[in-house]
Backbone as CSV, one residue per row, in Angstrom:
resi,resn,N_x,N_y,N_z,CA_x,CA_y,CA_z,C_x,C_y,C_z
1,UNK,29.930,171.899,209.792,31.331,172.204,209.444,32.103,170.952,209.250
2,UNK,31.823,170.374,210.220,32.683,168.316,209.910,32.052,168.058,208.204
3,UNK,30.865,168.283,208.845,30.389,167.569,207.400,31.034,168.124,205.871
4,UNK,31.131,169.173,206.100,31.480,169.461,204.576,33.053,168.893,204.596
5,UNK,33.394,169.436,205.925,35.022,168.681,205.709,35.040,167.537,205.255
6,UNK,34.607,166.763,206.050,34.589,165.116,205.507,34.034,164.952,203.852
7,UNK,33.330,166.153,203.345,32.867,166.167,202.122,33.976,166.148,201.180
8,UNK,34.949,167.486,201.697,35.950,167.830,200.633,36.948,166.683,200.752
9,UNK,37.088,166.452,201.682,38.287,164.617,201.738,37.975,164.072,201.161
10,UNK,36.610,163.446,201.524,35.971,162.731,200.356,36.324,162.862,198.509
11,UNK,36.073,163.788,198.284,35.943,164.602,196.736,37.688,164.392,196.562
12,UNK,38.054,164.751,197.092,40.128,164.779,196.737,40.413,163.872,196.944
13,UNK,40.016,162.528,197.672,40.534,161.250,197.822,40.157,160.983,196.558
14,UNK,38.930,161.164,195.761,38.857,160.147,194.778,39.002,161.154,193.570
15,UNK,39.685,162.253,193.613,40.136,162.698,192.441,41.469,162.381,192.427
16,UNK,42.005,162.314,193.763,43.672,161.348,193.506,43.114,160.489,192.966
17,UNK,42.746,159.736,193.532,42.372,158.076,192.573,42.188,158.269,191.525
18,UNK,41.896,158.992,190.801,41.616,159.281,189.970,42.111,159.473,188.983
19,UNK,43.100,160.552,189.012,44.161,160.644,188.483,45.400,159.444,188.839
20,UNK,45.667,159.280,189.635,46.272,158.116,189.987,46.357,157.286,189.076
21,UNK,44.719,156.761,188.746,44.369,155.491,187.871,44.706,155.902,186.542
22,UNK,44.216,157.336,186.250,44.402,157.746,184.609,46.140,157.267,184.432
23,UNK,46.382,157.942,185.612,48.181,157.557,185.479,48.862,156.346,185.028
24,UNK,48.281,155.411,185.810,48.517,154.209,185.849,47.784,153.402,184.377
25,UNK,46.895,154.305,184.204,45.937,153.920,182.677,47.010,154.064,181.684
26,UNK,47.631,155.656,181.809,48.345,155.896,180.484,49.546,155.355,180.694
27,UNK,50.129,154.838,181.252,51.522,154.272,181.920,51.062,152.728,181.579
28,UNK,50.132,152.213,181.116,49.929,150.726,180.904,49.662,150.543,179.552
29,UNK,49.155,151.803,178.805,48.540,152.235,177.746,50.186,152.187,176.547
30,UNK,50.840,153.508,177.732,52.266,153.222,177.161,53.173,152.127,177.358
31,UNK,53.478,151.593,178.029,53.953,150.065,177.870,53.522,149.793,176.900
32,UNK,52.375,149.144,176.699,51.907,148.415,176.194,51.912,148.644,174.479
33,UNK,51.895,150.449,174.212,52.155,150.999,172.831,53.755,150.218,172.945
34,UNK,54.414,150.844,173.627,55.917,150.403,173.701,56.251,149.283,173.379
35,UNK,55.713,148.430,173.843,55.998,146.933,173.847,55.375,145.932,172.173
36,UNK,54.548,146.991,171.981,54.236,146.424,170.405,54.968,147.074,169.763
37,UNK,55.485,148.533,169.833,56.537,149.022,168.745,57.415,148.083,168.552
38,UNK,58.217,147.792,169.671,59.428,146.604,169.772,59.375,145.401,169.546
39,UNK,57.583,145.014,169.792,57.564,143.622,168.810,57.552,144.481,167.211
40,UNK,56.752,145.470,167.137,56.679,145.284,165.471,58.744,145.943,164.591
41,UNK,59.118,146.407,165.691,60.410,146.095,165.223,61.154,145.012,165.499
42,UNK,60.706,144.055,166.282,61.558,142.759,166.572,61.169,142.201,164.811
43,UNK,59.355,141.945,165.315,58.976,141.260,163.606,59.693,141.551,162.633
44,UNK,59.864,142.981,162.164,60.166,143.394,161.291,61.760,142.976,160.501
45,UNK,62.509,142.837,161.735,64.227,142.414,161.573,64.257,141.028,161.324
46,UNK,63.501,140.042,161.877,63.252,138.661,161.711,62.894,138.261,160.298
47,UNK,61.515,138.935,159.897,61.386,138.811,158.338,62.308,139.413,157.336
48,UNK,62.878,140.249,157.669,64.264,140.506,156.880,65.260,139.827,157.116
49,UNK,65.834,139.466,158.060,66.691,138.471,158.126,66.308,137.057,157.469
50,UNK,64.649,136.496,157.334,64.622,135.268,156.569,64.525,135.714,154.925
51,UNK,64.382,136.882,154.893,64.380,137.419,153.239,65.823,137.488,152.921
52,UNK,66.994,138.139,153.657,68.249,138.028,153.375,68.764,136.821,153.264
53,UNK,68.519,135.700,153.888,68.804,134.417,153.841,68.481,134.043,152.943
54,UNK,67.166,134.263,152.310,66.116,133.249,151.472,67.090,133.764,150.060
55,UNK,67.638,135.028,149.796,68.095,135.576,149.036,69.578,135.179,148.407
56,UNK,69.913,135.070,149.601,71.809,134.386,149.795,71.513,132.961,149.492
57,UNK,70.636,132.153,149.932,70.354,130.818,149.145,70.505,130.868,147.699
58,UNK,69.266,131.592,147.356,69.103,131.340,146.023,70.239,132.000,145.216
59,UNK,71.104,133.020,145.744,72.356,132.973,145.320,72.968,132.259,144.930
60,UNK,73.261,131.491,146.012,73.846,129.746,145.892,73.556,129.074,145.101
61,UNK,72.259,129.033,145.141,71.966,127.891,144.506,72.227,128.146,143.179
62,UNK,71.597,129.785,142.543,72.220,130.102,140.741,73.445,129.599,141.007
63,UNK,74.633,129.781,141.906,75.692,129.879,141.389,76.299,128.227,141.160
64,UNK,75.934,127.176,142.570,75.667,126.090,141.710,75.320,125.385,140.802
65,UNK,74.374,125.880,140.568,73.625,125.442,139.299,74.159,126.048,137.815
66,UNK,74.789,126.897,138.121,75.738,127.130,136.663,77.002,126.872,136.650
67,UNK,77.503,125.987,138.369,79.320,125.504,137.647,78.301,124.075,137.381
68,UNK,77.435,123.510,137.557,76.646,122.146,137.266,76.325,122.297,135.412
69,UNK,75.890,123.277,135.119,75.620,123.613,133.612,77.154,123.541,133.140
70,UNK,77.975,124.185,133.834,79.253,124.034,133.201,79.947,122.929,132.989
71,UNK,79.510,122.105,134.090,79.840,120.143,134.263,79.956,119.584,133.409
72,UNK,78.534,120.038,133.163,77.509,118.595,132.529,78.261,119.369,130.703
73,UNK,78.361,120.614,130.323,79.142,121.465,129.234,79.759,120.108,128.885
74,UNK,81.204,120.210,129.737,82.332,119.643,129.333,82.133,118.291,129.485
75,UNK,81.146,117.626,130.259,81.434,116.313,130.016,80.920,115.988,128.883
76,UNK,79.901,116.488,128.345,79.412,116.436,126.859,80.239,116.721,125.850
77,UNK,80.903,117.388,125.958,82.261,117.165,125.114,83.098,116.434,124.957
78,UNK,83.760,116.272,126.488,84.598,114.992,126.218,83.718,113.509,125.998
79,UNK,82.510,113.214,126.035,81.842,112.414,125.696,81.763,112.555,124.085
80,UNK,81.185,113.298,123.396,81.195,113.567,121.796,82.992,113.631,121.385
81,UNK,84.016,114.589,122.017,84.717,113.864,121.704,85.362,112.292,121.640
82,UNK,85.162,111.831,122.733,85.497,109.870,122.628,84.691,109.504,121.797
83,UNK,83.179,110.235,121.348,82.799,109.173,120.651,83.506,109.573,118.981
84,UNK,83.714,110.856,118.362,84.406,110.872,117.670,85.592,109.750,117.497
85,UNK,86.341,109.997,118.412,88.059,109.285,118.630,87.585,107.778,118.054
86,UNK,86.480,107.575,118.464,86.057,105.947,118.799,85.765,105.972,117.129
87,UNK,84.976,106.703,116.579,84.419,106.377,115.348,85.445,106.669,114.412
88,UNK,86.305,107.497,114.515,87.499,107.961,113.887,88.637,106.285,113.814
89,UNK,88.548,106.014,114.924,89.731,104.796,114.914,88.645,103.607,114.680
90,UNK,87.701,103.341,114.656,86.171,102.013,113.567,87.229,102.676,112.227
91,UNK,86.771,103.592,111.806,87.079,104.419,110.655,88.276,103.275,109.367
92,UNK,89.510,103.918,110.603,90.301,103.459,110.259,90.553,101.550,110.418
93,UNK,90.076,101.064,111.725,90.538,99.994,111.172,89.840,99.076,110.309
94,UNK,88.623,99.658,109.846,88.042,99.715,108.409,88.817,99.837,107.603
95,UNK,89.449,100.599,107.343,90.356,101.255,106.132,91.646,100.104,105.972
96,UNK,92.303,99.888,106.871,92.860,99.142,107.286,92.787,97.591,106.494
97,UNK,91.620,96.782,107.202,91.010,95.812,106.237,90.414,95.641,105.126
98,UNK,90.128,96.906,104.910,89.534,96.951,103.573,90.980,96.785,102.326
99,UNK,91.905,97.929,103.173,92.795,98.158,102.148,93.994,96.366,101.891
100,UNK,93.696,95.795,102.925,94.459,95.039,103.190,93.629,93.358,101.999
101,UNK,92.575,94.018,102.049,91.766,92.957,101.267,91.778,93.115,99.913
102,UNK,92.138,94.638,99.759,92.433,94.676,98.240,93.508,94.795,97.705
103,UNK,94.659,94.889,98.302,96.066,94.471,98.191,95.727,92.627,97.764
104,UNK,95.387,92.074,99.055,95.492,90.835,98.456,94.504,90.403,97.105
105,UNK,93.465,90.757,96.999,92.429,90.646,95.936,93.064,91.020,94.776
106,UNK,94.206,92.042,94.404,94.531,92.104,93.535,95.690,91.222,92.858
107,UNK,96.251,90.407,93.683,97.066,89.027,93.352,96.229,88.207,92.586
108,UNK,95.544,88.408,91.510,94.344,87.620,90.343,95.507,87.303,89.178
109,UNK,95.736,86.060,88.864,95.895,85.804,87.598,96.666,84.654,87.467
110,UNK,96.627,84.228,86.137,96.003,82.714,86.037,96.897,82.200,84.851
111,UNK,98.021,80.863,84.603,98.339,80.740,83.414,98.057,79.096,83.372
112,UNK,97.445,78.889,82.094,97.332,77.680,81.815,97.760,77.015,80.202
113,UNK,97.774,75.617,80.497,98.188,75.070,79.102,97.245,73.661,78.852
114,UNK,97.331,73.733,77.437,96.614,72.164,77.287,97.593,71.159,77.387
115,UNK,97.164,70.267,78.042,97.680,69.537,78.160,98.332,68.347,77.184
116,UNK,97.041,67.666,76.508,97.326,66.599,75.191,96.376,67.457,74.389
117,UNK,97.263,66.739,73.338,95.990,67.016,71.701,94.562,66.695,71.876
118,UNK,93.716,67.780,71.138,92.050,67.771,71.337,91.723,67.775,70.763
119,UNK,90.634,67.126,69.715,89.779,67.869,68.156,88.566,68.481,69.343
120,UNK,88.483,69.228,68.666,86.965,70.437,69.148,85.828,70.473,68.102
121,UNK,84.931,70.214,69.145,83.279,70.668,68.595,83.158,71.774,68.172
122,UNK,82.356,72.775,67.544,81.781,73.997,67.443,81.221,74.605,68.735
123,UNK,82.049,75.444,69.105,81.130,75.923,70.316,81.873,75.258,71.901
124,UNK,82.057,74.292,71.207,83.107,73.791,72.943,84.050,74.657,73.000
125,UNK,84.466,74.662,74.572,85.203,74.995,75.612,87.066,74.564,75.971
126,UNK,87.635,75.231,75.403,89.141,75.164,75.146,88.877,74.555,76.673
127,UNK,89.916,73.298,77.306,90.115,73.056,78.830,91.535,73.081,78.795
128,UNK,92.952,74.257,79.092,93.373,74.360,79.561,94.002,73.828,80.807
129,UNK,94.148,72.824,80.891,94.107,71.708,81.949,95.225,71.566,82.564
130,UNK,96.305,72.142,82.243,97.969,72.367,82.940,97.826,73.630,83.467
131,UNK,98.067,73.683,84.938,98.242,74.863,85.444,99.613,75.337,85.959
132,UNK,100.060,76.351,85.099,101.471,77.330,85.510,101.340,77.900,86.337
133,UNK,100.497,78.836,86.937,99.954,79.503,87.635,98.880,80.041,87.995
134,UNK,98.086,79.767,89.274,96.754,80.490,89.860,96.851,81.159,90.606
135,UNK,97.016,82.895,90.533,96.616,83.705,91.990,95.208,83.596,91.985
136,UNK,94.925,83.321,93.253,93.650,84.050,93.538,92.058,82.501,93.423
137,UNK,93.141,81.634,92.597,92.372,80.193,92.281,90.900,80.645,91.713
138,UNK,91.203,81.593,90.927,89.838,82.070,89.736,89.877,80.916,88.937
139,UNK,90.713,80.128,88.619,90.754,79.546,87.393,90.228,78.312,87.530
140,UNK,89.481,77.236,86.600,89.213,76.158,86.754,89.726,75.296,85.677
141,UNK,90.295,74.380,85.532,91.447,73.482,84.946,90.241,72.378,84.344
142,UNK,89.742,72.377,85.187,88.586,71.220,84.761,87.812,71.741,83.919
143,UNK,86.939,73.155,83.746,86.034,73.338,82.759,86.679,74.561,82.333
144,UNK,87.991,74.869,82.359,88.748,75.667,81.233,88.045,76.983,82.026
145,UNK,87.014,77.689,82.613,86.660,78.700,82.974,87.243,79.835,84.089
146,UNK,87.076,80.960,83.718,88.184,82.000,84.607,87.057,82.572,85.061
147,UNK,86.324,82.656,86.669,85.617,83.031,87.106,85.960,84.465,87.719
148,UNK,85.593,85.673,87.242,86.344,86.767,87.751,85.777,87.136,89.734
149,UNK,86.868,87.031,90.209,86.684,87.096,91.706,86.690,88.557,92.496
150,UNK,86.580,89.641,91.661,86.750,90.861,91.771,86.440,92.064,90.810
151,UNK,85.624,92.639,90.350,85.440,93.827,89.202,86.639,94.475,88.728
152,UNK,87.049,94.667,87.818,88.312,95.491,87.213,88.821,95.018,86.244
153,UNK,89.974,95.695,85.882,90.082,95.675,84.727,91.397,94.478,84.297
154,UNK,90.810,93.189,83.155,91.683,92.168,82.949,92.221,92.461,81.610
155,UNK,93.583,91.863,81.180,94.193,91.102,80.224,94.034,89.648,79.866
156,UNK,93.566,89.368,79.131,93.771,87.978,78.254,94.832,87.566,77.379
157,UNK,95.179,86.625,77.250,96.350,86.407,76.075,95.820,84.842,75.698
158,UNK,95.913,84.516,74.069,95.690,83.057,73.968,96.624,82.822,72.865
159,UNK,97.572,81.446,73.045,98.156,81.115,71.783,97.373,79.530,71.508
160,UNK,97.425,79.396,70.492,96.912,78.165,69.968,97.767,77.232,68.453
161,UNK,98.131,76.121,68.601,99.007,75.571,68.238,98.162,74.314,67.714
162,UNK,98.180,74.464,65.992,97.698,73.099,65.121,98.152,72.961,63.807
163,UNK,97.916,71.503,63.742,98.145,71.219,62.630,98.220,71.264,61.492
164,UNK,99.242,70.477,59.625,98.914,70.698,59.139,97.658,70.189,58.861
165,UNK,96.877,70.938,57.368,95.743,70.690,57.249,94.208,71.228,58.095
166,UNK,94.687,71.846,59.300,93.591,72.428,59.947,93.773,73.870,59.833
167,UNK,92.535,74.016,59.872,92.503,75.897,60.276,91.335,75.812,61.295
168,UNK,91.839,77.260,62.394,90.950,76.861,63.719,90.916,78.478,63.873
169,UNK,89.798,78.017,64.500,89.471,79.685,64.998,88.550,79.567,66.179
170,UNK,89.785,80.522,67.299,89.381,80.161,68.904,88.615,81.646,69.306
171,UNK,87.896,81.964,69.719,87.386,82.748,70.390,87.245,83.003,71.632
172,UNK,87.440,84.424,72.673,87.499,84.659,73.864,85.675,85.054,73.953
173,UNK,85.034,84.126,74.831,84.248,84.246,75.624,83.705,84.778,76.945
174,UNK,82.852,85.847,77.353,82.231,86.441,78.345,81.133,86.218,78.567
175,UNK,80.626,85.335,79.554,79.296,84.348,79.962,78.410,83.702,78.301
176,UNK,78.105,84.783,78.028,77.331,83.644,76.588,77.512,85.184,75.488
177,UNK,79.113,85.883,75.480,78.813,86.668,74.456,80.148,86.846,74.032
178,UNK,80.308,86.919,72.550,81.647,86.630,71.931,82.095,88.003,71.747
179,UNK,83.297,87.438,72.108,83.891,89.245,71.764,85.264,89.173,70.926
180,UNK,85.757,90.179,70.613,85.981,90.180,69.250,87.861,89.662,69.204
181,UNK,88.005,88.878,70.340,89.256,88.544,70.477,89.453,86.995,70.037
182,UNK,90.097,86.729,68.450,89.797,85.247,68.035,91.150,84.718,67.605
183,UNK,91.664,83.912,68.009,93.128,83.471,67.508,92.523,82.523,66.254
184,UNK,92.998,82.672,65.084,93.391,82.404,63.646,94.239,81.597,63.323
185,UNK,94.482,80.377,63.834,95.660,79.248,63.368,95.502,78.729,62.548
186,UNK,95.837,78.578,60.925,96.122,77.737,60.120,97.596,77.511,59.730
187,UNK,97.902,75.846,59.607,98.866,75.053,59.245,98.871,74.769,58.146
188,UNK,99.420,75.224,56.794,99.679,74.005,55.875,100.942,73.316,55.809
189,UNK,101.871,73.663,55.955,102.757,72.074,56.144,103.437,72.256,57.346
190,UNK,103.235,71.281,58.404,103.970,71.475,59.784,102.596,71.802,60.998
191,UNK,103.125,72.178,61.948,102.408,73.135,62.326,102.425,74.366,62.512
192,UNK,101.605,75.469,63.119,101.814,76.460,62.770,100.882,77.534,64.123
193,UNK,101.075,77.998,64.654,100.413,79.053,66.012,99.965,80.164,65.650
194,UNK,98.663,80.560,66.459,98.321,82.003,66.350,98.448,82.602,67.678
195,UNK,98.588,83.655,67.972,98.546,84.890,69.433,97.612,86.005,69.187
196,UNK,96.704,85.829,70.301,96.089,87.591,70.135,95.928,87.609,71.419
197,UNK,95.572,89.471,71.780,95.560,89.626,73.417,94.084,90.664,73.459
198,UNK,93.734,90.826,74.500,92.444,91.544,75.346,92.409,92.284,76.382
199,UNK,91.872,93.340,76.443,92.103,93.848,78.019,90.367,94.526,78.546
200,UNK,90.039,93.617,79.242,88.551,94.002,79.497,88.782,94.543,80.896
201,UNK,86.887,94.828,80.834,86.541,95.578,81.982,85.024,94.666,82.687
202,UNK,85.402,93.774,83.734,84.808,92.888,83.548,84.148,93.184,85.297
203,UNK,82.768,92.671,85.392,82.310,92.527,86.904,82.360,90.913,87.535
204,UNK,82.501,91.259,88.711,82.654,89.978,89.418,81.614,89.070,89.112
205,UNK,81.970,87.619,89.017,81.390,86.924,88.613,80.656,86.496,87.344
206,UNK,81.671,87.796,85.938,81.491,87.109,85.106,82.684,85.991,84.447
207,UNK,81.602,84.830,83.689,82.583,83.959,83.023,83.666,83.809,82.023
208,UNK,84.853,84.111,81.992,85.753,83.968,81.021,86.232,82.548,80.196
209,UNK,86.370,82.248,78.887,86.571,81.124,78.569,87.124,81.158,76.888
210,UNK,88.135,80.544,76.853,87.991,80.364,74.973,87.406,79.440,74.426
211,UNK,86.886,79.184,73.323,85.593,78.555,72.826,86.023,78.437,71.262
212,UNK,85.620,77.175,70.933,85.735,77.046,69.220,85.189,77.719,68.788
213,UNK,85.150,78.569,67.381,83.747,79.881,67.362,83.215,79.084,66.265
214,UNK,82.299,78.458,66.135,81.297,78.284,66.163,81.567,77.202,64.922
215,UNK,81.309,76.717,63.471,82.140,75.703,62.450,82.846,76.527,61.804
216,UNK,83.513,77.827,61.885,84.234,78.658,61.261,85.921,77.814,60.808
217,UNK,86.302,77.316,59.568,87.493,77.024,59.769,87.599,75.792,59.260
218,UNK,88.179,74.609,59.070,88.438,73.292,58.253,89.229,72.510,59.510
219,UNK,87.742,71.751,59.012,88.272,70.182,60.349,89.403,69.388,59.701
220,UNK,89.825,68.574,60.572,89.559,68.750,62.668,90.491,70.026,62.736
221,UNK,89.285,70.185,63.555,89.456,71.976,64.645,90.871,71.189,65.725
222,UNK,91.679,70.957,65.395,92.980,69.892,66.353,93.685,71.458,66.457
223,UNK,93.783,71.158,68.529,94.468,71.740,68.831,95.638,71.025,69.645
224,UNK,96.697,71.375,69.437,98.262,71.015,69.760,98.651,70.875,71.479
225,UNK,98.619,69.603,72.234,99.085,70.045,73.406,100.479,70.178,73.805
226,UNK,100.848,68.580,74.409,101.953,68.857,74.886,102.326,69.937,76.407
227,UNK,101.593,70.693,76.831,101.679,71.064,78.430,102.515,72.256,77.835
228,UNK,102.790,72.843,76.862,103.727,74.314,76.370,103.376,75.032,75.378
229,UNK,102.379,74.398,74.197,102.472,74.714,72.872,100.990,75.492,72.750
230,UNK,99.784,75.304,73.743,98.431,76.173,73.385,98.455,76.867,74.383
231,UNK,98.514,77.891,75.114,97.944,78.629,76.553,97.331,79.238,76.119
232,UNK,96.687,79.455,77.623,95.710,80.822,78.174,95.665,80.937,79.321
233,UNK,95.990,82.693,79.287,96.507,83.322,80.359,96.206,84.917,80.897
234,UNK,95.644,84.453,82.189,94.961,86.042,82.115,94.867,86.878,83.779
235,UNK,95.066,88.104,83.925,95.183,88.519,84.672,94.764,89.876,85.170
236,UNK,94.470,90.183,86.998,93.916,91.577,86.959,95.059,92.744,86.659
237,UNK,94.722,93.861,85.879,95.534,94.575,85.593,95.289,96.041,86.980
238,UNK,94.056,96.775,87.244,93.614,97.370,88.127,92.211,97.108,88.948
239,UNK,91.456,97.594,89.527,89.865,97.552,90.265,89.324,98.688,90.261
C-alpha cells in the first residue's frame, strides 16, 4: 500500500514538472516570439526612417541643384551679355576712328604753279614747283607727281601758258596711261593759255602727272612761268 503510494507521488511530481517545464517552455517560446516581433518591428521603423531621410535628401539636393542650374542660367547671361556690351562698344570705338580717319583723309588736294619758264622734251613731266596748296601732302613739287593717298573720286584742272610761235600740247597722266584730258595752247602773237578739267576715279597709289604728249605741236614746247600763269590743281571730290 506505501508502495504504490509513493508510486502515485512519484508519477504527479513529475507530471507537475512537467507541465511546469512545458509552461515555462511555452512562456520562453513566447517571449522570445515576442521579442523578435518587436525587433522585426523596431527593424522595420528604422529602415523606413533611413528611406524617409534618404528621400528628403535627395529632395534637397534636386532642389539645390536646380536654383544652381538657375545660377549658373543667369550668370551666363549676364556674361554673354558683357561680352556683347564689350563687343558692341570695340564696335563703336572702331567706328569712331575709322570715321575720324576718313573725315581727315578726305582733306586731299593740291594746287600748284610753275615756277620759271621751261622748254619740254616729248614725254617729260610738267614740275609744278610753286606750291599754293597741299592737303594731305599727296603732292610732290620736285617731280611734279600727285600720288593718290586714298581711292575715290578726283578732279584735275590744268592751265598752261606759252608763247608766241609755240603750240603745246599737255597731257594728264595716270601711272604710264594717257587719258584723254590735253590742254591745247597755241600763241601766235603774244601769249596765249589753254584750260581743261577731269574728274577720275582713281585707286590709292596711283600716279597723277601732266606730261608733254609726246612731239605733238611746234617747238619749243615753252611753257610760261612766273609762279601764276601755268597750274595744276587737283583734288578729292568723294571715297
Amino acid at each position: 500500500m506505501c508502495s504504490t503510494y509513493l508510486l502515485l507521488v512519484v508519477l504527479f511530481s513529475f507530471l507537475i514538472f512537467g507541465i511546469s517545464g512545458q509552461q515555462k517552455k511555452n512562456a520562453a517560446m513566447s517571449e522570445e516570439k515576442l521579442g523578435r516581433t518587436k525587433r522585426e518591428k523596431s527593424s522595420f521603423n528604422f529602415y523606413k526612417t533611413i528611406e524617409l531621410i534618404t528621400n528628403s535628401q535627395k529632395e534637397v539636393y534636386r532642389h539645390f541643384q536646380a536654383q544652381i542650374e538657375r545660377q549658373n542660367e543667369r550668370i551666363e547671361r549676364l556674361t554673354i551679355g558683357k561680352e556683347n556690351s564689350d563687343q558692341k562698344y570695340n564696335n563703336l570705338v572702331k567706328d569712331i576712328v575709322s570715321f575720324k580717319r576718313t573725315e581727315k583723309s578726305k582733306n586731299i588736294g593740291f594746287s600748284a604753279a610753275v615756277r620759271t619758264h621751261v622748254i619740254l622734251k616729248a614725254g617729260e613731266i610738267v614740275k609744278f614747283n610753286t606750291i599754293k596748296s597741299n592737303e594731305g601732302k599727296a603732292y610732290n613739287p620736285a617731280t611734279g607727281i600727285f600720288e593718290v593717298p586714298i581711292s575715290g573720286t578726283y578732279m584735275f584742272t590744268c592751265t598752261i601758258l606759252t608763247k608766241a610761235g609755240s603750240v603745246l600740247e599737255i597731257c594728264l597722266k595716270v601711272n604710264h596711261q594717257d587719258y584723254n584730258m590735253c590742254v591745247y595752247s597755241i600763241a601766235v602773237n603774244g601769249h596765249n593759255s589753254a584750260t581743261n578739267s577731269i574728274v577720275l576715279r582713281l585707286k590709292k597709289g596711283d600716279h597723277v602727272m601732266m606730261t608733254k604728249f609726246r612731239n605733238n605741236g611746234r617747238k619749243p614746247f615753252y611753257v610760261h612761268g612766273n609762279s601764276s600763269w601755268s597750274t595744276f590743281s587737283g583734288f578729292l571730290i568723294h571715297t
